[in-house]
DSSP file (Angstrom, degrees, kcal/mol; ACC not computed):
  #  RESIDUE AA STRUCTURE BP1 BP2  ACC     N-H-->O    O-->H-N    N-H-->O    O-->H-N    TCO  KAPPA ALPHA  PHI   PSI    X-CA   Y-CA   Z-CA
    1    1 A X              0   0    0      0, 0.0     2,-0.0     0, 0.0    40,-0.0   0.000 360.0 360.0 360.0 140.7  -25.9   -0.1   11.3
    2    2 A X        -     0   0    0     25,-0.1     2,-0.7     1,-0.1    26,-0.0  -0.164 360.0-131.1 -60.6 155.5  -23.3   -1.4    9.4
    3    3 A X        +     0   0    0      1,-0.1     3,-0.1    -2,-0.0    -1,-0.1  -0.943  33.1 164.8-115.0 131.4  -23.1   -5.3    8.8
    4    4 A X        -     0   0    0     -2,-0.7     2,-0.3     1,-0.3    -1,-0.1   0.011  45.9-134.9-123.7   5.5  -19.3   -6.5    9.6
    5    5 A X  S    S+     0   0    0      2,-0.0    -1,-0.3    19,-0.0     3,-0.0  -0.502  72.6  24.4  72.7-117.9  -20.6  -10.2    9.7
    6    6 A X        +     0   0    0     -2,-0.3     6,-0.0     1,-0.2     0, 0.0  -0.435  54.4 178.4 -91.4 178.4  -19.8  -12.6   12.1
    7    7 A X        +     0   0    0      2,-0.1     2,-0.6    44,-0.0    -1,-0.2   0.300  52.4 124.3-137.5 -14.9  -18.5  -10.2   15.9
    8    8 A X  S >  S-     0   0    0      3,-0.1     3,-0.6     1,-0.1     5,-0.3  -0.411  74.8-116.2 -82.2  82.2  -18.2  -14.0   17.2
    9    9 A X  T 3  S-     0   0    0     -2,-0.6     2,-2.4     1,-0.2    -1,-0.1   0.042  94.2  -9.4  -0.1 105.5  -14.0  -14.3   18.7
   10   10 A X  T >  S+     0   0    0      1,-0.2     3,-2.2     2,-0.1     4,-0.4  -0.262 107.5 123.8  88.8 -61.5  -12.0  -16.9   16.4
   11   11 A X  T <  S-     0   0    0     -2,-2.4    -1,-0.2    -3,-0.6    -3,-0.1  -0.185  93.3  -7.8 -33.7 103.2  -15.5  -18.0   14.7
   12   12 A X  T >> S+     0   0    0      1,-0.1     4,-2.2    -3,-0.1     3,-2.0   0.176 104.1 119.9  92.3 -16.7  -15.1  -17.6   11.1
   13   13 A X  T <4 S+     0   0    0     -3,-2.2    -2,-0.2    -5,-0.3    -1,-0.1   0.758  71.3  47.7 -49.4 -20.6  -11.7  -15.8   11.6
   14   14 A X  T 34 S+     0   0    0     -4,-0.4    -1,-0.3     1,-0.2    -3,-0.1   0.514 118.2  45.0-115.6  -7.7   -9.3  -18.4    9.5
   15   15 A X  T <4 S+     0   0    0     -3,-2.0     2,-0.5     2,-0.1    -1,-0.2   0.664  86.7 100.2-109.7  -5.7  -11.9  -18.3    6.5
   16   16 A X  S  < S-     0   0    0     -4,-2.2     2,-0.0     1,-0.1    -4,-0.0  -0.481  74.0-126.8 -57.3 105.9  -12.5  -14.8    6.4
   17   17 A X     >> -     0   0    0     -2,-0.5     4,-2.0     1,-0.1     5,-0.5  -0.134  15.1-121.5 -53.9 140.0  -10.3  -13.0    3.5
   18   18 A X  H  >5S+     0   0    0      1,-0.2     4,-1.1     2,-0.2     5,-0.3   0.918 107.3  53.2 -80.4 -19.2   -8.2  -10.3    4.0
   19   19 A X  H  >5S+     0   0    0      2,-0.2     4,-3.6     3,-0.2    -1,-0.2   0.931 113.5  46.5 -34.0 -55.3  -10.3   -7.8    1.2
   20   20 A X  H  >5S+     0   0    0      1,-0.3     4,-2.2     2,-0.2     5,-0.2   0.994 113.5  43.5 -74.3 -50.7  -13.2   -8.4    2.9
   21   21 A X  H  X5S+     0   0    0     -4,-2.0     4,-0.9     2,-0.2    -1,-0.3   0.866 116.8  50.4 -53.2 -24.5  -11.8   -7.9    6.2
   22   22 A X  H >X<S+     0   0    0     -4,-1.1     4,-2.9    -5,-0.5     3,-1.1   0.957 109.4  50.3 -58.1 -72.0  -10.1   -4.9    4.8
   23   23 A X  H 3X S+     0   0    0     -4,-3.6     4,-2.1    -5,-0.3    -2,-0.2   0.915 108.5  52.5 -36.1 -54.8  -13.1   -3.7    3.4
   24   24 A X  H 3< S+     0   0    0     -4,-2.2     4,-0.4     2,-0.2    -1,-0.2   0.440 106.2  51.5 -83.9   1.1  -15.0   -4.1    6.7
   25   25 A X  H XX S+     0   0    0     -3,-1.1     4,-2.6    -4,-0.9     3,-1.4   0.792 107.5  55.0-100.7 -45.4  -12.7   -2.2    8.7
   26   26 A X  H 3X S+     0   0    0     -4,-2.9     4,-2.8     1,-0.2     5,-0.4   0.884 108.7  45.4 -17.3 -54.2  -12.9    0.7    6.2
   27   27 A X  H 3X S+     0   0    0     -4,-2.1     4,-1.2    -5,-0.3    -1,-0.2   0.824 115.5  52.1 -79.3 -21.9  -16.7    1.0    6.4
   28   28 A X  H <> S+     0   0    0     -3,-1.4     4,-0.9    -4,-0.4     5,-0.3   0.909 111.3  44.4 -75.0 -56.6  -16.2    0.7   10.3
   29   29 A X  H >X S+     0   0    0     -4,-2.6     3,-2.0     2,-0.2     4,-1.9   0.978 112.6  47.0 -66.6 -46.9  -13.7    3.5   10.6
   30   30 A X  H >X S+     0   0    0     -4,-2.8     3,-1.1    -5,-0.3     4,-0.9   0.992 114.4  53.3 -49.2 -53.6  -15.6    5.9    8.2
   31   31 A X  H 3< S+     0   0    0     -4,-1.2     6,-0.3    -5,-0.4    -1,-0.3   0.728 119.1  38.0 -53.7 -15.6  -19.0    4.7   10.7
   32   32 A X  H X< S+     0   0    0     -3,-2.0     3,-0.8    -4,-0.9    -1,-0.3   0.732 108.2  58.0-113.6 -33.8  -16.7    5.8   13.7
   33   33 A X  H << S+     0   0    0     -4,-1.9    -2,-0.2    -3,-1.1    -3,-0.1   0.537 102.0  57.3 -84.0   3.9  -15.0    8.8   12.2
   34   34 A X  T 3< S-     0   0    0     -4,-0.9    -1,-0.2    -5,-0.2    -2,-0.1   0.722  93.2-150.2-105.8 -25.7  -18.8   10.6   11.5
   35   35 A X    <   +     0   0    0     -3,-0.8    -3,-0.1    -4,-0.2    -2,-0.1   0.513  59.6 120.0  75.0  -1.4  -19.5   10.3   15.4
   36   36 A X        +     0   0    0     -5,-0.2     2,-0.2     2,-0.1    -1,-0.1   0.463  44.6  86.0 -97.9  -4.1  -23.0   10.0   15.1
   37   37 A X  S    S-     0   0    0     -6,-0.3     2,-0.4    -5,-0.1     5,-0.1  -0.566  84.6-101.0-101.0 154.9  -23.8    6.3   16.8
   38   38 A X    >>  -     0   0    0     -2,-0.2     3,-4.9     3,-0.1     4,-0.5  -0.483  37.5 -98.9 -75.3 132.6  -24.2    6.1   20.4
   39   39 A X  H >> S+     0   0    0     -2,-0.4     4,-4.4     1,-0.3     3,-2.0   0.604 116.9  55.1 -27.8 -61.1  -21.4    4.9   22.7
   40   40 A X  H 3> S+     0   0    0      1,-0.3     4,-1.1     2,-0.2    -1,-0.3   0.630 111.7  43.6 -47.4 -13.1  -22.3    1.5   23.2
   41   41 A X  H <> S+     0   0    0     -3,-4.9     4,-0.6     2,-0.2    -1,-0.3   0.477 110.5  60.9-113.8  13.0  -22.4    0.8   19.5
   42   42 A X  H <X S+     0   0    0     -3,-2.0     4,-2.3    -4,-0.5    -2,-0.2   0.495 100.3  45.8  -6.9 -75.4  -19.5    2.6   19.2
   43   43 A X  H  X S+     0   0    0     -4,-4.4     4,-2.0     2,-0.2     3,-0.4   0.985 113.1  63.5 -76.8 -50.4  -17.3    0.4   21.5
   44   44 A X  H  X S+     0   0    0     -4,-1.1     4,-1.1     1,-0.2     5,-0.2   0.885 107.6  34.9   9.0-100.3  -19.0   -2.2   19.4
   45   45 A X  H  X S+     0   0    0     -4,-0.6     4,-2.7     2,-0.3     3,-0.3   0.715 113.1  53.4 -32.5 -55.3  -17.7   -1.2   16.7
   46   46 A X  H  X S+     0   0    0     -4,-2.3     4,-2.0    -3,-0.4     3,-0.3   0.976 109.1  52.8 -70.8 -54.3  -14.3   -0.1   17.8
   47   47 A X  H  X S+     0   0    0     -4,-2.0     4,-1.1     1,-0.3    -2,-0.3   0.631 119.8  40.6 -91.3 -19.5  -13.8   -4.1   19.7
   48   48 A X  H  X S+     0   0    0     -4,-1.1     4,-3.7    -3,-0.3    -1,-0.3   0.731 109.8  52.3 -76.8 -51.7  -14.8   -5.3   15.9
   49   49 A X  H  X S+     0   0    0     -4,-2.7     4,-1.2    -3,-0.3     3,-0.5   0.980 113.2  51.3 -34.7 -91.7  -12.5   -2.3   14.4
   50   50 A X  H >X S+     0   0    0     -4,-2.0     3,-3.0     1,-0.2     4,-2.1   0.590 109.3  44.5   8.4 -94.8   -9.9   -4.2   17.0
   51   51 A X  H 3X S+     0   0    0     -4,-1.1     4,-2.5     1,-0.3    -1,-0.2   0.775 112.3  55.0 -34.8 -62.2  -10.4   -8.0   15.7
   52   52 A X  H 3X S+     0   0    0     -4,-3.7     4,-1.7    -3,-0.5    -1,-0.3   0.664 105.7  52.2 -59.2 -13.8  -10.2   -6.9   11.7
   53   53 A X  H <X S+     0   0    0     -3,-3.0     4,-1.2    -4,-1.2    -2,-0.2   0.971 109.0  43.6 -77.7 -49.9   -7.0   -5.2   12.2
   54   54 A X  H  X S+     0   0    0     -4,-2.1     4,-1.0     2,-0.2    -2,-0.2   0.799 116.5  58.1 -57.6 -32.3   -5.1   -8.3   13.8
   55   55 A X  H >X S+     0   0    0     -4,-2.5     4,-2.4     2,-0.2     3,-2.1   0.991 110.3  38.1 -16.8 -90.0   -7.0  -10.2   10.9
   56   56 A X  H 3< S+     0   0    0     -4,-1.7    -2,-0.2     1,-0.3    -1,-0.2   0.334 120.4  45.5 -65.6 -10.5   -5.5   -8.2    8.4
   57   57 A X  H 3X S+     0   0    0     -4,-1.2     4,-0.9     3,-0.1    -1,-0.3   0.623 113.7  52.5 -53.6 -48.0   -2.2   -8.2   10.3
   58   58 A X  H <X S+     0   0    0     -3,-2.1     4,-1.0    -4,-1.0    -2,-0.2   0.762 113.5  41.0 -78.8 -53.6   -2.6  -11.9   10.8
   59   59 A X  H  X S+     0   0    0     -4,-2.4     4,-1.2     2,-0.2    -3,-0.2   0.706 115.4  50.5-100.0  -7.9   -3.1  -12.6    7.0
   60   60 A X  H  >>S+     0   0    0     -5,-0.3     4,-2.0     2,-0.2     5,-0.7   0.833 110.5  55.0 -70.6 -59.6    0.0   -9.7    5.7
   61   61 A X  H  X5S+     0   0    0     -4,-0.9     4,-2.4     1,-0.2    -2,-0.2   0.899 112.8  40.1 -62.5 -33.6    2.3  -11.5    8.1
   62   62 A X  H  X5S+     0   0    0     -4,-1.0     4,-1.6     1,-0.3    -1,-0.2   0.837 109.8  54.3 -92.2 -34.0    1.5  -14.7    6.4
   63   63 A X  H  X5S+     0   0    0     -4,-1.2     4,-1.1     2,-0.2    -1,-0.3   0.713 109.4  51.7 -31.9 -36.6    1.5  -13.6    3.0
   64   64 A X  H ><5S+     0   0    0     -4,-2.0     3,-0.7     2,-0.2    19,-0.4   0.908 101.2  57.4 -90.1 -42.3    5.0  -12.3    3.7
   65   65 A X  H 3<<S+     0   0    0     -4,-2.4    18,-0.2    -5,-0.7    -1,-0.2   0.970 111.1  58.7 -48.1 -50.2    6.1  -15.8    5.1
   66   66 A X  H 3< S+     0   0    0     -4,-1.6     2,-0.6    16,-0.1    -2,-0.2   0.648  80.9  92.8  37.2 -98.3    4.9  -16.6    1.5
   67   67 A X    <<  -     0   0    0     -4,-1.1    16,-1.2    -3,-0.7     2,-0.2  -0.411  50.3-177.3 -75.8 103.0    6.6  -15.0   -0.3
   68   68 A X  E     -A   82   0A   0     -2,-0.6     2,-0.2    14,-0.2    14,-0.2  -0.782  18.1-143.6-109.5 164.2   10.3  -16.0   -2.3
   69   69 A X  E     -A   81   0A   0     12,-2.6     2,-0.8    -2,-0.2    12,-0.8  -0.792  15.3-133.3-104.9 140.5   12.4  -14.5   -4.1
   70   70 A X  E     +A   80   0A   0     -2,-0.2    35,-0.4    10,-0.2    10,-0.2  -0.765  33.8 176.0-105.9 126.2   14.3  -16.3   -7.1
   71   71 A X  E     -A   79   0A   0      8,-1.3     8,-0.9    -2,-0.8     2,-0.4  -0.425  32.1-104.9-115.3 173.3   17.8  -15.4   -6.9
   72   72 A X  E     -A   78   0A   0     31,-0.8     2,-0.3     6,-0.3     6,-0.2  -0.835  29.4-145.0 -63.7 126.8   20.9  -16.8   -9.1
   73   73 A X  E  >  -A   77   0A   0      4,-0.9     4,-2.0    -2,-0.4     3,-0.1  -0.734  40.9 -86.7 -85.3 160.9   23.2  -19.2   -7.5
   74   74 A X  T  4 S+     0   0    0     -2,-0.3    -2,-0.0     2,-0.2    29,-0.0   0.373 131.9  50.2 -24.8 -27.9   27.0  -19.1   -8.3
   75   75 A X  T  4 S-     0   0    0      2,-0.1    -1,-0.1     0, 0.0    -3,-0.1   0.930 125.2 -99.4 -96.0 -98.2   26.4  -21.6  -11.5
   76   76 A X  T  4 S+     0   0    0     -5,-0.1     2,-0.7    -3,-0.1    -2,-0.2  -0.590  75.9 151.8 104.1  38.3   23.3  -19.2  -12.8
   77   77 A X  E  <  -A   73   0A   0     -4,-2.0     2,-1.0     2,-0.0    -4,-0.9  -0.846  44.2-133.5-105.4 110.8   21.1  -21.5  -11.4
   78   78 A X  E     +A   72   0A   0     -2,-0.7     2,-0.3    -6,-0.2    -6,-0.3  -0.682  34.6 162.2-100.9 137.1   17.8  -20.1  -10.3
   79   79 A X  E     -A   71   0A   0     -2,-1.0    -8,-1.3    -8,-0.9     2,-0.3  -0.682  40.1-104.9-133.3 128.9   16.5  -21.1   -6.8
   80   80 A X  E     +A   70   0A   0     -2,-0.3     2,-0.4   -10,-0.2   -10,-0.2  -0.538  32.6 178.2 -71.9 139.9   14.0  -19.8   -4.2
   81   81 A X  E     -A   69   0A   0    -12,-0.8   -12,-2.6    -2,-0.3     3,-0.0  -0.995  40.5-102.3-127.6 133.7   15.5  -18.0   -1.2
   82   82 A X  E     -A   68   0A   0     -2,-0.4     2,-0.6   -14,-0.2   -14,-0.2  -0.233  41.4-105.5 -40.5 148.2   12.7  -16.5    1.4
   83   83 A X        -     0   0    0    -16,-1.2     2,-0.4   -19,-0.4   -16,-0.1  -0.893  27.1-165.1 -98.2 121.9   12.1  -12.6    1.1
   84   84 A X    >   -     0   0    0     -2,-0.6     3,-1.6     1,-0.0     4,-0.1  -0.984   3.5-161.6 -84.1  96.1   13.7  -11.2    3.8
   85   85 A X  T 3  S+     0   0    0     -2,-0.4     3,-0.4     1,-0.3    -1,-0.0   0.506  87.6  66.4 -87.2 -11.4   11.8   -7.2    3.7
   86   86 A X  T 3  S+     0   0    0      1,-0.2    -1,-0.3     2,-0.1     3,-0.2   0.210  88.0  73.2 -95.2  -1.6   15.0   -5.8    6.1
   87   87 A X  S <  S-     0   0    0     -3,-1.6    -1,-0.2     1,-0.1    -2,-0.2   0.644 124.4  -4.9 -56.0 -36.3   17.0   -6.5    3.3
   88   88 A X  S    S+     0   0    0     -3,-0.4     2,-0.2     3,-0.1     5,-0.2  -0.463  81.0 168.6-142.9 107.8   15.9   -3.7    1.0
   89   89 A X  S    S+     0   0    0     -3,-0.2     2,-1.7     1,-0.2    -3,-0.1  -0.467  84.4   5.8 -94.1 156.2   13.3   -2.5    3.3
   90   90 A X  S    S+     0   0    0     -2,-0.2     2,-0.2     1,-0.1    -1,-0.2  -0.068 110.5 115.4 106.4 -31.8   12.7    0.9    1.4
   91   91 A X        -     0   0    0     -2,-1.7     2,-1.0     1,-0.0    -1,-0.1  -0.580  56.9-137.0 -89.5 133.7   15.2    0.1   -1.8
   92   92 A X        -     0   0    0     -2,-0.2     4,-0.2    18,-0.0     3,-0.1  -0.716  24.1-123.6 -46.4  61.8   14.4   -0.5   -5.7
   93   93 A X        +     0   0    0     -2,-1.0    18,-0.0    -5,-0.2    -5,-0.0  -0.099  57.1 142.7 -36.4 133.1   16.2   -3.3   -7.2
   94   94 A X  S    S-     0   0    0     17,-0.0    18,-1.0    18,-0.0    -1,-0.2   0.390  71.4-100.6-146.0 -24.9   17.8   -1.4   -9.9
   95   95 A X  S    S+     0   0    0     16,-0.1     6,-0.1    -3,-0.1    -2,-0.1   0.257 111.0  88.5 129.3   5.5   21.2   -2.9  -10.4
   96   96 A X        +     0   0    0     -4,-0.2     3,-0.1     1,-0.1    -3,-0.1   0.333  58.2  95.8-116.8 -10.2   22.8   -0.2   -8.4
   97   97 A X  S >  S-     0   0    0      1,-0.2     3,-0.8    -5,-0.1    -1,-0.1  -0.217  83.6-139.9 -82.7  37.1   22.2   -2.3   -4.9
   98   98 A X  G >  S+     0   0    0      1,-0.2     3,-1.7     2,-0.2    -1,-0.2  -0.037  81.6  31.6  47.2-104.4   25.8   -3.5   -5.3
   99   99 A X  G >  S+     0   0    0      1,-0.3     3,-1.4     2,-0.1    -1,-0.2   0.911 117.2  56.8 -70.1 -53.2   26.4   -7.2   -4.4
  100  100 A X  G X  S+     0   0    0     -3,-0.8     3,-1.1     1,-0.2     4,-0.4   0.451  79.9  96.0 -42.7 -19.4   22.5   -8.4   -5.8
  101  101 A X  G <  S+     0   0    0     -3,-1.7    -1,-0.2     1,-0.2     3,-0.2   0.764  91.6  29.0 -36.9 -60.3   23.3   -6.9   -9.2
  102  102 A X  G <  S+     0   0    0     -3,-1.4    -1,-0.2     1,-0.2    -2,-0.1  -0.027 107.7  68.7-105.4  35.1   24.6  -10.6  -10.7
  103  103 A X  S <  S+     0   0    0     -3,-1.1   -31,-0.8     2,-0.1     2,-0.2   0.288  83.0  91.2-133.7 -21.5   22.5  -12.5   -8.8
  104  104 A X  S    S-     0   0    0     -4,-0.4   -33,-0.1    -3,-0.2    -3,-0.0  -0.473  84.0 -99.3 -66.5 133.2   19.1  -11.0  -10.9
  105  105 A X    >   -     0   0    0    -35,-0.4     3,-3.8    -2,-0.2    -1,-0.1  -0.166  29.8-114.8 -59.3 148.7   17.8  -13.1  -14.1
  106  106 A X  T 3  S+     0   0    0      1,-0.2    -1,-0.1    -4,-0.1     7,-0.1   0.752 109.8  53.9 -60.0 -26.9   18.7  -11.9  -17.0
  107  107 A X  T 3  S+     0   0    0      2,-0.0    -1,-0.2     3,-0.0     2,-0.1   0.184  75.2 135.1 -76.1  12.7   15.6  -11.2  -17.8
  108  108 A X    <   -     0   0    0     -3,-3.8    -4,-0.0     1,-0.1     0, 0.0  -0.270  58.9-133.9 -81.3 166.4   14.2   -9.2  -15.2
  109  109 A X  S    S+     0   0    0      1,-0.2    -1,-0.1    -2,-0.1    -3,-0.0   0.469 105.2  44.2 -89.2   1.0   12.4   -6.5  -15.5
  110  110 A X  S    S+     0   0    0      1,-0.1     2,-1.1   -15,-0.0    -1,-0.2   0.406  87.5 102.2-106.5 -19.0   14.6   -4.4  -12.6
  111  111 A X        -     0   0    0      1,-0.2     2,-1.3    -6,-0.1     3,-0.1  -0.465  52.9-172.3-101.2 104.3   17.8   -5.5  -13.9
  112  112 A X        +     0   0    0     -2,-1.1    -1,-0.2   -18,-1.0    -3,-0.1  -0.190  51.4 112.1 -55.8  29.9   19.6   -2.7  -16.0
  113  113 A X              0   0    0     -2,-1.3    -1,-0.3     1,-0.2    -2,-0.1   0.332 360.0 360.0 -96.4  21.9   22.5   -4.4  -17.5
  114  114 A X              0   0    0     -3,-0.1    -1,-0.2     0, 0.0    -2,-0.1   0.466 360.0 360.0 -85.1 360.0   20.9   -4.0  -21.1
């Protein structure tokens, strides 16, 4: 049987890393995807599966809260603004994203105005 550590609701949950939980739902899904364990350790498994995803869900969503961006103000001043990901959900900064263009340091590594 695989060791996923603690199985305990809440218990351990808020010091538990998101690699290791990451890690331990890999080895769970491979353990599930071979078929070979008997149901009940199975559903186990799966209500464990469960817990590490909303972990690792848990601990992305908070990372993301996180996270700024340092933008330009009107002076050239630069400032943290929260990363908004619906902003360009999908997009490159590249200088080609219109209005964000003069709002990149001059030294960034996205910004083509050289």
């Amino acid at each position: 049987m695989i060791d996923t550590g603690n199985r305990g609701e809440g218990v351990g949950m808020a010091k538990e890393k998101f690699e290791e939980a990451l890690n331990k739902l890999e080895k769970i899904v491979s353990r599930l995807e071979k078929g070979d364990i008997p149901l009940e350790e199975s559903l186990k498994f799966f209500e464990e599966g469960i817990r590490l995803s909303r972990l690792c869900n848990q601990k992305l969503d908070e990372a993301e809260k996180r996270v700024e961006v340092l933008l330009k103000d009107e002076e050239g001043v630069l400032k943290p603004q929260a990363f908004d990901p619906s902003v360009n959900s999908g997009q490159v900064l590249s200088g080609h994203s219109g209005q964000n263009d003069s709002r990149l340091p001059e030294d960034s590594p996205v910004n083509d105005n050289d």
